[in-house]
N, CA, C and O atoms as CSV, one atom per row, in Angstrom:
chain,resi,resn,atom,element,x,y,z
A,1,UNK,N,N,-2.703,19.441,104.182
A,1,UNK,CA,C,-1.763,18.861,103.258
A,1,UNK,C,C,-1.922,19.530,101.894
A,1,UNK,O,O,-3.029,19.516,101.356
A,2,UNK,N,N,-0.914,20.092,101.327
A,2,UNK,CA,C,-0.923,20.473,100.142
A,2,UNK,C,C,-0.540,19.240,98.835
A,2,UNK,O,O,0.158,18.258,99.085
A,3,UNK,N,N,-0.925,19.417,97.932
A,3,UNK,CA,C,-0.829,18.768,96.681
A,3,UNK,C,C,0.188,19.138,95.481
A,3,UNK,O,O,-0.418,19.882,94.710
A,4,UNK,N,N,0.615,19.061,95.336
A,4,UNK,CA,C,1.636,19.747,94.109
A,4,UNK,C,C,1.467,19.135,93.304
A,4,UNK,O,O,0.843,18.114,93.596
A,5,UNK,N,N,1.967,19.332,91.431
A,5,UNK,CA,C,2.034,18.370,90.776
A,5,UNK,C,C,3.897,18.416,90.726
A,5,UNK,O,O,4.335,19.531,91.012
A,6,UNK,N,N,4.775,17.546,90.463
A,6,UNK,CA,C,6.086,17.496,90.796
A,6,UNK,C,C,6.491,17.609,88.586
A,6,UNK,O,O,5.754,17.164,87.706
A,7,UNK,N,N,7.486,18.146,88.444
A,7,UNK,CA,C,7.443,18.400,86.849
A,7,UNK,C,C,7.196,17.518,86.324
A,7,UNK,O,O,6.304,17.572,85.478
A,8,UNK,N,N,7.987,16.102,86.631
A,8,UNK,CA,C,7.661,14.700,85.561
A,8,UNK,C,C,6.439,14.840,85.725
A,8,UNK,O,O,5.951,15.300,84.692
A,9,UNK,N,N,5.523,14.638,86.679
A,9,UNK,CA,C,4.143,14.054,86.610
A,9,UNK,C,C,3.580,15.234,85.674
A,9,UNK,O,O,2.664,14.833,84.954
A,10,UNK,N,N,3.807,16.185,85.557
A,10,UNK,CA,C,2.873,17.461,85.161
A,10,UNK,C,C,3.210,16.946,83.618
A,10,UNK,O,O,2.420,16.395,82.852
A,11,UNK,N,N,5.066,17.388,83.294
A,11,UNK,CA,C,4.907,17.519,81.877
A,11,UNK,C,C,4.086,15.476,81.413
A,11,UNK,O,O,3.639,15.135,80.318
A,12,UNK,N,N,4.170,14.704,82.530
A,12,UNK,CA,C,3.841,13.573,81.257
A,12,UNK,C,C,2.113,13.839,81.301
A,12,UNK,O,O,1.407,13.646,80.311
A,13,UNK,N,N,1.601,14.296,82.582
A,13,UNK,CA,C,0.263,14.526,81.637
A,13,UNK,C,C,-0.087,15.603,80.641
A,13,UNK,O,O,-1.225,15.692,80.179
A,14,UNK,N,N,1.045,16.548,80.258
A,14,UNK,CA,C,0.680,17.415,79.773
A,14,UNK,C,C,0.957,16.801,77.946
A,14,UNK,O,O,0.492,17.137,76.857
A,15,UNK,N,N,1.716,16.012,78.300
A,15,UNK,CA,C,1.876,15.041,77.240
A,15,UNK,C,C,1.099,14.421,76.438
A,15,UNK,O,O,0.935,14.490,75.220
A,16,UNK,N,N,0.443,13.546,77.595
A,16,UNK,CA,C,-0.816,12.615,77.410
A,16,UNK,C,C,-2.029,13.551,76.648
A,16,UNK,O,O,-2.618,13.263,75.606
A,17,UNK,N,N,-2.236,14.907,77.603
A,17,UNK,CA,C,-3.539,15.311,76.913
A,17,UNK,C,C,-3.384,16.390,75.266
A,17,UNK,O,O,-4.207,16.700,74.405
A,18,UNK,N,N,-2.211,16.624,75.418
A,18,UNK,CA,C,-1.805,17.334,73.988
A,18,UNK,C,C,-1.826,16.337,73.110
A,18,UNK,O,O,-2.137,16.617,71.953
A,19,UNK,N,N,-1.492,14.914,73.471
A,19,UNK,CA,C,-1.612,13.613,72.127
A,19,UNK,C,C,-3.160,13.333,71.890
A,19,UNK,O,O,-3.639,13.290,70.757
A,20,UNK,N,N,-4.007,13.121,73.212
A,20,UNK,CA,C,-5.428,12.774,73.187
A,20,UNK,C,C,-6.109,13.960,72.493
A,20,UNK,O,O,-7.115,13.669,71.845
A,21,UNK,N,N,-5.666,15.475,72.522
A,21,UNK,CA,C,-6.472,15.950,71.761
A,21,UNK,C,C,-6.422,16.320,70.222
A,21,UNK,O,O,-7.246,16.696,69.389
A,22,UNK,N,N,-4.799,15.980,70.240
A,22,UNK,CA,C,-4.830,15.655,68.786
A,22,UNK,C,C,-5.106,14.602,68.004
A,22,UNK,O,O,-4.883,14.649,66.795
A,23,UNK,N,N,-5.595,13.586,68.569
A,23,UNK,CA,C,-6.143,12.683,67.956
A,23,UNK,C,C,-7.696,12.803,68.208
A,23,UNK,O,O,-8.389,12.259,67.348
A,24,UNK,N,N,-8.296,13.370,69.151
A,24,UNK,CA,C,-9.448,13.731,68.782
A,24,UNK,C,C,-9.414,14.798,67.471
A,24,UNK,O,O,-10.312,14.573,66.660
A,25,UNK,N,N,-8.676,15.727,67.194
A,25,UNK,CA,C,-9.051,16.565,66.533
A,25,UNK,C,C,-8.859,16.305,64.974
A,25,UNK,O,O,-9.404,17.058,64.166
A,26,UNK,N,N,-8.026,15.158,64.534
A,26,UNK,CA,C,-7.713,14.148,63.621
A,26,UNK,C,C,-8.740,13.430,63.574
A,26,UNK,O,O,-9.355,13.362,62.510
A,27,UNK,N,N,-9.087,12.866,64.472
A,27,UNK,CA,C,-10.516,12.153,63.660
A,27,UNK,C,C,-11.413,12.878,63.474
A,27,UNK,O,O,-12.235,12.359,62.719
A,28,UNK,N,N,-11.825,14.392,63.971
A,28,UNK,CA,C,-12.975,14.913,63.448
A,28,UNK,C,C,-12.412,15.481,62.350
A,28,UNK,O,O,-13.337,15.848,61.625
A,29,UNK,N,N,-11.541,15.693,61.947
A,29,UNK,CA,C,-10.870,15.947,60.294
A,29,UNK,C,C,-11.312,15.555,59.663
A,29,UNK,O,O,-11.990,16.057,58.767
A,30,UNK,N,N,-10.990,14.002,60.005
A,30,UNK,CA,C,-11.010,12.648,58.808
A,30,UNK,C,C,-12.846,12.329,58.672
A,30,UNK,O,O,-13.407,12.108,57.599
A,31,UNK,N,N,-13.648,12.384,60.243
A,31,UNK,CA,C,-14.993,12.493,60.209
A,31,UNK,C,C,-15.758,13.466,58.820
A,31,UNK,O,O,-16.730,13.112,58.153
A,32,UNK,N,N,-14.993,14.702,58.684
A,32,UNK,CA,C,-15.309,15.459,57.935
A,32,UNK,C,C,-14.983,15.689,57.059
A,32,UNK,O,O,-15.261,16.805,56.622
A,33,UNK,N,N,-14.174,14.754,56.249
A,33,UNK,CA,C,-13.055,14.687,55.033
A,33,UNK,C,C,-14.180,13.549,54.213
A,33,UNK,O,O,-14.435,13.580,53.009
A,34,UNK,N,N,-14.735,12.594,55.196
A,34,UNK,CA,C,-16.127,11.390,55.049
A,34,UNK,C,C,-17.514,12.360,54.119
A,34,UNK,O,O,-17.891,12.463,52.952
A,35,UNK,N,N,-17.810,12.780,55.132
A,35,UNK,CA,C,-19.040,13.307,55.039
A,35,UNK,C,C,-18.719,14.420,54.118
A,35,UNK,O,O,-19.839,14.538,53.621
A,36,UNK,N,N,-17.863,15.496,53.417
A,36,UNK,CA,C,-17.365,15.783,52.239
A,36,UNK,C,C,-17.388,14.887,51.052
A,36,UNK,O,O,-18.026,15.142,50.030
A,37,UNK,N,N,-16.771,13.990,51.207
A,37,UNK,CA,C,-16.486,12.813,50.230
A,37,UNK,C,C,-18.070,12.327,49.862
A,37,UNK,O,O,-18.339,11.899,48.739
A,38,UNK,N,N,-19.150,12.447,51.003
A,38,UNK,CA,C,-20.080,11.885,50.312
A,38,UNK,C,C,-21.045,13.029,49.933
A,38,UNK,O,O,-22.258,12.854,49.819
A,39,UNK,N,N,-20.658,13.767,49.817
A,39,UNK,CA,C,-21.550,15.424,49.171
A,39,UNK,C,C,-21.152,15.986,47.726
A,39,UNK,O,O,-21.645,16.916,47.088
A,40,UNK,N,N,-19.783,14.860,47.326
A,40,UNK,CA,C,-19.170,14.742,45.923
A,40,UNK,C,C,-18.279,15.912,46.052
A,40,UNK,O,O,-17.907,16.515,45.045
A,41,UNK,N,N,-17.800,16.380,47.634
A,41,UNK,CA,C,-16.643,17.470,47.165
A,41,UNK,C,C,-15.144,16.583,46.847
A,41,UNK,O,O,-14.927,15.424,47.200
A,42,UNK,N,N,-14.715,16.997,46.498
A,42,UNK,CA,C,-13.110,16.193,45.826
A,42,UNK,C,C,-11.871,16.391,47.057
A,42,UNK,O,O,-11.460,17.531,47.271
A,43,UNK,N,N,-11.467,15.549,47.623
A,43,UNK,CA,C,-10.540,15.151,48.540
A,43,UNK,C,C,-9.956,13.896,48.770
A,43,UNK,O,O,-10.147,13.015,47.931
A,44,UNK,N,N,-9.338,13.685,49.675
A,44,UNK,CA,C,-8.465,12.918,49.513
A,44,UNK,C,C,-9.204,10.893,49.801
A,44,UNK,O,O,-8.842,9.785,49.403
A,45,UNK,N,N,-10.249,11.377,50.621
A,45,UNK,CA,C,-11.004,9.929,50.695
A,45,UNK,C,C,-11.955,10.183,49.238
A,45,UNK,O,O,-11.956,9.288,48.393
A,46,UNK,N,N,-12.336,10.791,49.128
A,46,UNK,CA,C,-13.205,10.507,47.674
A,46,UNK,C,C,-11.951,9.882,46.642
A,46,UNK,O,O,-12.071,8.738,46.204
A,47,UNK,N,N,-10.841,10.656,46.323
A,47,UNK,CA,C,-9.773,10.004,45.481
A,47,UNK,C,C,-9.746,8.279,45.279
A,47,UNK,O,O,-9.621,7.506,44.329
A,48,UNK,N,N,-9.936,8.175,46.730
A,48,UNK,CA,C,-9.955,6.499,46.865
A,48,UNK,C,C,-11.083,5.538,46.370
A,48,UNK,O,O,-10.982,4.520,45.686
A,49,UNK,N,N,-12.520,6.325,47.067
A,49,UNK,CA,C,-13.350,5.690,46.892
A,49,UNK,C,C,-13.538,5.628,45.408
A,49,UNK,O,O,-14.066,4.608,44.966
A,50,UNK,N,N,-13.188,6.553,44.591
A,50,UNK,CA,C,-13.876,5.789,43.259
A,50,UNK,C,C,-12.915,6.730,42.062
A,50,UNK,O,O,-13.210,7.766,41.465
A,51,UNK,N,N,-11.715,5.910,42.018
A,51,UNK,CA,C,-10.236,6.941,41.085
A,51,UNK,C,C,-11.045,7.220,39.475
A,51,UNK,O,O,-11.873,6.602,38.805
A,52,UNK,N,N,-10.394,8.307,39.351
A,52,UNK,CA,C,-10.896,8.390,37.291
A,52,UNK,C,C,-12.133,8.419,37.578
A,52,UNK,O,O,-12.591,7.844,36.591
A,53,UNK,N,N,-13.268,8.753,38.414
A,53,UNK,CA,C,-14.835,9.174,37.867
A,53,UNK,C,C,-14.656,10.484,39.337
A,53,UNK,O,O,-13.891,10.514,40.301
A,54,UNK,N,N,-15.737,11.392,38.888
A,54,UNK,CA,C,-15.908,12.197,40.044
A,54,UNK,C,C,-17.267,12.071,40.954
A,54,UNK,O,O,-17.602,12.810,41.880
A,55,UNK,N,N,-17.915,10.993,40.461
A,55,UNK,CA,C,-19.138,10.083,40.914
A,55,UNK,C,C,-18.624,9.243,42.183
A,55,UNK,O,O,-17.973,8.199,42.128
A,56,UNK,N,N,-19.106,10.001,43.481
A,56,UNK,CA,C,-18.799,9.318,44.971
A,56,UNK,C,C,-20.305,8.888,45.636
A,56,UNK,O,O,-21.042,9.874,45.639
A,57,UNK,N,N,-20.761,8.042,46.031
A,57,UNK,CA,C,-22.060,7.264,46.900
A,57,UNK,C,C,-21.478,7.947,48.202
A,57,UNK,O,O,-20.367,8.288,48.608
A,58,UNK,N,N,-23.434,7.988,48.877
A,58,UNK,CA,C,-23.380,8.734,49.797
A,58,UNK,C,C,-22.553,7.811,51.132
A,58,UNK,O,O,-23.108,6.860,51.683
A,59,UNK,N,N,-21.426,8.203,51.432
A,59,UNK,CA,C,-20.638,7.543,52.775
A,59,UNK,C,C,-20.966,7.574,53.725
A,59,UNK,O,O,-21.509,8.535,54.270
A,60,UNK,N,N,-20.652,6.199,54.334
A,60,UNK,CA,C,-20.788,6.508,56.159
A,60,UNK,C,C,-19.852,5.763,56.821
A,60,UNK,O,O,-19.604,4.592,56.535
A,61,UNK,N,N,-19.385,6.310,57.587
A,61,UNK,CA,C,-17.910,6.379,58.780
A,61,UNK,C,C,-18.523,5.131,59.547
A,61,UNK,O,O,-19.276,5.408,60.481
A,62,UNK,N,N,-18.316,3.922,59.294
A,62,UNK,CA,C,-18.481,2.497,60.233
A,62,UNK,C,C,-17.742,2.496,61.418
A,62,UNK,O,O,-18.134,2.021,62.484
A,63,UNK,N,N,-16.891,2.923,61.256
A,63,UNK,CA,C,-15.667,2.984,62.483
A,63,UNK,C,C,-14.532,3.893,62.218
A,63,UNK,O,O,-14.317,4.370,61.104
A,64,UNK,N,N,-13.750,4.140,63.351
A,64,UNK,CA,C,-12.600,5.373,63.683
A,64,UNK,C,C,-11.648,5.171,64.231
A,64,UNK,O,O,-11.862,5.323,65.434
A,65,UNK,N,N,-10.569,4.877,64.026
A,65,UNK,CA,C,-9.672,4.755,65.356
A,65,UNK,C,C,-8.628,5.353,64.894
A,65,UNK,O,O,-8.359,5.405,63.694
A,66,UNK,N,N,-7.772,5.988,66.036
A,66,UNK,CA,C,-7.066,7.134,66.085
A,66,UNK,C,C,-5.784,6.441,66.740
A,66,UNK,O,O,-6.025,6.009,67.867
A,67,UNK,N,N,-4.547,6.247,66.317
A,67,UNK,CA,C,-3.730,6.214,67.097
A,67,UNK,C,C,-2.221,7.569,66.850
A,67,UNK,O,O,-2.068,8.193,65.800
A,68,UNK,N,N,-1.492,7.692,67.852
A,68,UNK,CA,C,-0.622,9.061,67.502
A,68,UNK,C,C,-0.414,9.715,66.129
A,68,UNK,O,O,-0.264,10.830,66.629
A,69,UNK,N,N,-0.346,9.835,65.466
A,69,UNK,CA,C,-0.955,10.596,64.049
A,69,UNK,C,C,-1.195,10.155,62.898
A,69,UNK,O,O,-0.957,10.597,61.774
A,70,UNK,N,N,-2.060,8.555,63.556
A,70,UNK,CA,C,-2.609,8.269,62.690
A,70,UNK,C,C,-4.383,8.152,62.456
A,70,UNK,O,O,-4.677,7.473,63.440
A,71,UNK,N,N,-5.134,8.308,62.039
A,71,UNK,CA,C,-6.303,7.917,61.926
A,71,UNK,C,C,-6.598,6.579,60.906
A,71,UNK,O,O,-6.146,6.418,59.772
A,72,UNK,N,N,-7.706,5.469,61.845
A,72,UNK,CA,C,-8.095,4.660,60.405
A,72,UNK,C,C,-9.739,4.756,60.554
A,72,UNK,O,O,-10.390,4.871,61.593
A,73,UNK,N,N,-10.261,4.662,59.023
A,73,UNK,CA,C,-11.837,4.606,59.212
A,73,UNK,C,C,-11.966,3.534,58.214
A,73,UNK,O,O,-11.142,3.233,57.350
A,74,UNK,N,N,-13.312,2.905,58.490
A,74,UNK,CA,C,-13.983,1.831,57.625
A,74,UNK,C,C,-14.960,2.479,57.356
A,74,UNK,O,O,-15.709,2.796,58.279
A,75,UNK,N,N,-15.310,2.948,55.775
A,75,UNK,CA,C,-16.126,3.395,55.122
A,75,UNK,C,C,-16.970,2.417,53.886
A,75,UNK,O,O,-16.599,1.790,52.893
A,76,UNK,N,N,-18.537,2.725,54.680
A,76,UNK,CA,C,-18.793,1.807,53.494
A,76,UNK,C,C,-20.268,2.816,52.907
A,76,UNK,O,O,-21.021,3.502,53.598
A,77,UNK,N,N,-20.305,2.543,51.167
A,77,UNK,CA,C,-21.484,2.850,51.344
A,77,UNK,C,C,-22.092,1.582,49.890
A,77,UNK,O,O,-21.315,0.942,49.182
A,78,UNK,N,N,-23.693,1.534,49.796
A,78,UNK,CA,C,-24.451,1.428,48.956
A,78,UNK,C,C,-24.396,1.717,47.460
A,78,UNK,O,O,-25.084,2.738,47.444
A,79,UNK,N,N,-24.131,1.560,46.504
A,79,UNK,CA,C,-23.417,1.952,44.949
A,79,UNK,C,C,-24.693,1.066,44.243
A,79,UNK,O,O,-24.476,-0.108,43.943
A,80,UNK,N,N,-25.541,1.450,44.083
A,80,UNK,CA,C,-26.771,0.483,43.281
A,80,UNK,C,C,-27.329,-0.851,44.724
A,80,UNK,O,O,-27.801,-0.489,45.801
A,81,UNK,N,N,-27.155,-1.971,44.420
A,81,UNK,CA,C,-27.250,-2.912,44.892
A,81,UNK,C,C,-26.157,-3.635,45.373
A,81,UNK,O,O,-26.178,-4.833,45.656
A,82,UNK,N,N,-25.125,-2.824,45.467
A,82,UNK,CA,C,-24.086,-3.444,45.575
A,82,UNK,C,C,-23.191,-3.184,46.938
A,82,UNK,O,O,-22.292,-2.424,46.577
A,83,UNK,N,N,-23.055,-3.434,48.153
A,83,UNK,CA,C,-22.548,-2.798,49.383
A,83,UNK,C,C,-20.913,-2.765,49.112
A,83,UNK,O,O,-20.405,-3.837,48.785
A,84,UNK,N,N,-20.211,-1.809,49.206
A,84,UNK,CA,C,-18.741,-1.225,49.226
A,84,UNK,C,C,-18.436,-0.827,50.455
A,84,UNK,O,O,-19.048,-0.128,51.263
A,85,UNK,N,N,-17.150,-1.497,50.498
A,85,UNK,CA,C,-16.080,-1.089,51.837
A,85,UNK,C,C,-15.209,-0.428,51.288
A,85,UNK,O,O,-14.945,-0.626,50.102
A,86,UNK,N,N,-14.545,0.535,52.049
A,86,UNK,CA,C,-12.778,0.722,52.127
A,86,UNK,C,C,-12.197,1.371,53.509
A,86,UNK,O,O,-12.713,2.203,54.256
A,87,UNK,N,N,-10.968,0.711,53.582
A,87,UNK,CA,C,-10.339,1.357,54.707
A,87,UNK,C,C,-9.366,1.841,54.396
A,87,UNK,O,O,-8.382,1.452,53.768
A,88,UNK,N,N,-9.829,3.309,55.148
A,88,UNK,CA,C,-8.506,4.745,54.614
A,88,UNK,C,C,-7.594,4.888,56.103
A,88,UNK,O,O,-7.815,4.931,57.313
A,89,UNK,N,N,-6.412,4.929,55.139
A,89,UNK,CA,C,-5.446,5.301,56.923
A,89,UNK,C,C,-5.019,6.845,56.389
A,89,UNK,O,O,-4.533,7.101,55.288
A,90,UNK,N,N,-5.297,7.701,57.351
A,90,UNK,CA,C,-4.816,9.221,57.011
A,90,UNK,C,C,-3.240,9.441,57.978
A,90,UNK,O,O,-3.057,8.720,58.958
A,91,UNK,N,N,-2.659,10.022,57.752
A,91,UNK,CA,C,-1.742,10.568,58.749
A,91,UNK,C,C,-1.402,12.158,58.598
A,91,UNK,O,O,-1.030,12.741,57.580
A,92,UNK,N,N,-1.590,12.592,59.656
A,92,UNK,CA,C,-1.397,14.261,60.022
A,92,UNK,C,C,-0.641,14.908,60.544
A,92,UNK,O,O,-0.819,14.823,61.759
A,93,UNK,N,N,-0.056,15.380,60.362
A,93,UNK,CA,C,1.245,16.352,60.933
A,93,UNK,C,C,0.651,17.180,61.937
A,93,UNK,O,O,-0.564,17.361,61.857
A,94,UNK,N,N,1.519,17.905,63.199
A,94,UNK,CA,C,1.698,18.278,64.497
A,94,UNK,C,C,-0.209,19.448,64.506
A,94,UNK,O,O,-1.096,19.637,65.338
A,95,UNK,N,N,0.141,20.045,62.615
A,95,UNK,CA,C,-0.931,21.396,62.931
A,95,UNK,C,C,-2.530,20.369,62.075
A,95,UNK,O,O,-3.404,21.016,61.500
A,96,UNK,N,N,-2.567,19.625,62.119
A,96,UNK,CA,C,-3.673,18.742,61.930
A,96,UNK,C,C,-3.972,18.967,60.031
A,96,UNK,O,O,-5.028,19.149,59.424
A,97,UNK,N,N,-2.851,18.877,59.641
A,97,UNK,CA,C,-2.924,18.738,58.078
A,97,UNK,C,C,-3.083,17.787,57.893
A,97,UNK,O,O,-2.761,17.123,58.879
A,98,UNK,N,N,-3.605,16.936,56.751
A,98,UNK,CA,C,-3.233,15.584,56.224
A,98,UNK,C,C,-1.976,15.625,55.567
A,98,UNK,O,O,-2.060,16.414,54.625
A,99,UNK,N,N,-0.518,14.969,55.680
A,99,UNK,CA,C,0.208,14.716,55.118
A,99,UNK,C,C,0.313,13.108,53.983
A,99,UNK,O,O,1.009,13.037,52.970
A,100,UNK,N,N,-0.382,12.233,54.411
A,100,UNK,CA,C,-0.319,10.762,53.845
A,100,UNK,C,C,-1.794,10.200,53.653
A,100,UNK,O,O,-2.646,10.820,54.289
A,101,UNK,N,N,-2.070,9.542,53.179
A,101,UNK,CA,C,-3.041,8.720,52.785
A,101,UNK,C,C,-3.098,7.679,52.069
A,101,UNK,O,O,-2.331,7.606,51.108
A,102,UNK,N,N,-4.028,6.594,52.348
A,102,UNK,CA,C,-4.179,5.390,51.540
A,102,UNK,C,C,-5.238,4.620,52.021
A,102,UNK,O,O,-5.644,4.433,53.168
A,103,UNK,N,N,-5.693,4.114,50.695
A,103,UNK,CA,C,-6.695,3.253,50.950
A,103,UNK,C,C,-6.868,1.810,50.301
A,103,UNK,O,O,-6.393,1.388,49.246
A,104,UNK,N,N,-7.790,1.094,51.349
A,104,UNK,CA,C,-7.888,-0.456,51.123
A,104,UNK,C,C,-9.055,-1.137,50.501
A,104,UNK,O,O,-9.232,-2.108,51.235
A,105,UNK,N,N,-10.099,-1.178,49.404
A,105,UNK,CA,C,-10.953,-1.847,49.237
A,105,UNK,C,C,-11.279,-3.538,49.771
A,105,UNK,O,O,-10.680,-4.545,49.395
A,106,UNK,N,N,-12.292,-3.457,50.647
A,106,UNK,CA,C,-12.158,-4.269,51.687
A,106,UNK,C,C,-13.284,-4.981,50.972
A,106,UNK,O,O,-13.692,-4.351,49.996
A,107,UNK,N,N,-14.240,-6.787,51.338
A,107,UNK,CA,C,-15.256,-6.865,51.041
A,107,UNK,C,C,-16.258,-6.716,51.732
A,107,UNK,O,O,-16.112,-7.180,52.862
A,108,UNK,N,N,-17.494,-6.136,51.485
A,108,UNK,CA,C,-18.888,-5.211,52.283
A,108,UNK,C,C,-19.381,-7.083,52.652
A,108,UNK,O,O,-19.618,-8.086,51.980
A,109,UNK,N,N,-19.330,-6.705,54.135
A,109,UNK,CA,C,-20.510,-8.417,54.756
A,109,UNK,C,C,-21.796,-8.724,54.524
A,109,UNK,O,O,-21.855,-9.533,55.450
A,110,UNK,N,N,-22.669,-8.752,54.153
A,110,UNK,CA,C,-24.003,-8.297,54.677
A,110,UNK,C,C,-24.293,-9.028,55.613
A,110,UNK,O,O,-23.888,-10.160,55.874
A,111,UNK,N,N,-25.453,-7.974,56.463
A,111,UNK,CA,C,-26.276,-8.541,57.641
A,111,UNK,C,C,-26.100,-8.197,59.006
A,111,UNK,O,O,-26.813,-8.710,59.869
């Protein structure tokens, strides 16, 4: 017995995995747009975390989620004694640019 793939089935997985890897490749963007932001280079999540100073605390990526070109992360870090949240939504166009951004100052839980 031979196997074929028949076109619908082919192009919709070919679909599926061209979206899954652009959203993998969007969040390692945004992963690395983080870990920038906390080395004090100037981009678009540092903008957020702390507007009018160029003074950014060292970040860490709490969470990620990726949906079709969007990415969201919960970033929090340490600022003295004081625990800081924000949640950034990025959105990226087809060649994995950032086109949009915004962010949410959220309140840090402890514990």
């Amino acid at each position: 017995m031979t196997v074929t793939m028949t076109g619908d089935l082919s192009g919709t997985l070919h679909r599926f995995l061209t979206r899954y890897s652009a959203q993998a490749r969007n969040k390692e963007i945004a992963r690395t747009l983080v870990e920038a932001a906390g080395r004090g280079e100037p981009n678009a999540v540092a903008r957020h975390w702390s507007p009018g100073t160029t003074r950014v605390p060292a970040l860490a990526c709490d969470s990620i989620l990726a949906e079709d070109d969007r990415v969201t992360l919960r970033i929090s870090a340490v600022d003295g004694e004081d625990p800081r949240c924000l949640v950034v939504e990025l959105r990226f166009d087809d060649h994995g640019r950032l086109v949009e951004h915004r962010g949410f100052p959220v309140h840090a839980v402890a514990g």
